[in-house]
C-alpha positions in Angstrom: -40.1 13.3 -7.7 -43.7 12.3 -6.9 -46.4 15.0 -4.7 -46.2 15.0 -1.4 -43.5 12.4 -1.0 -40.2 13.1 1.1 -36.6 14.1 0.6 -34.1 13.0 3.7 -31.6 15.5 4.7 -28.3 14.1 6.3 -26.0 16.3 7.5 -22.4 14.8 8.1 -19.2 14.6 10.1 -15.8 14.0 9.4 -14.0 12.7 12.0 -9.9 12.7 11.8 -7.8 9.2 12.6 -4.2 9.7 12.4 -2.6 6.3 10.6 0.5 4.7 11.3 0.6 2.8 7.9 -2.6 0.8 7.3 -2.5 0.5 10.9 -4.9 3.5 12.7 -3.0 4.5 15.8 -6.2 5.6 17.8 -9.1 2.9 18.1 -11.2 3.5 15.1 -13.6 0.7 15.9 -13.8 3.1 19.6 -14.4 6.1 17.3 -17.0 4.4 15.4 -19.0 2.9 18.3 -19.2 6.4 20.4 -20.0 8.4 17.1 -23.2 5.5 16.5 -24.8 5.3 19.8 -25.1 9.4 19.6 -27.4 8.3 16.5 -24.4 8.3 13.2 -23.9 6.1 11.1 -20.6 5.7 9.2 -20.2 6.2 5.9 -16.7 5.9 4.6 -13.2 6.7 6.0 -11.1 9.0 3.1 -7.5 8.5 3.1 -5.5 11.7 3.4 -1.9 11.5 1.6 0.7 14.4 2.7 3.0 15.7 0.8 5.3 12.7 0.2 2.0 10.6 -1.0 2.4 8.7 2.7 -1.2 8.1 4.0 -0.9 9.6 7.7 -4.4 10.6 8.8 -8.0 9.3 7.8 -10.8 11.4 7.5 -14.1 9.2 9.0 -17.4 10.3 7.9 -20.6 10.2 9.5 -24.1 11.0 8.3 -27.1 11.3 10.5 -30.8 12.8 9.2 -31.0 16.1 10.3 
């Protein structure tokens, strides 16, 4: 790192979007728009397996600089 020159912080989010197979049942695009006009941007959506390795919720992340 050089003198004097800046690190950016983010702090983050994460957002849960229950699935109905690849299929979100809630809007995610919805989710997404409301989440970036508050000043977010997302990052990545993380799929969450339960026990039977069935995907059934989504975990959206978000990062803004704090």
């Amino acid at each position: 790192m050089l003198r004097g020159e800046l690190i950016n912080m983010y702090k983050y989010t994460y957002i849960k979007s229950k699935a109905r197979g690849l299929i979100s049942k809630e809007d995610h695009r919805e989710i997404i728009d409301k989440y970036s006009k508050d000043g977010w941007r997302f990052v990545t959506a993380i799929p969450l397996p339960s026990g039977n390795n069935v995907i059934t919720e989504f975990d959206l992340v978000f990062e803004k600089e704090d």
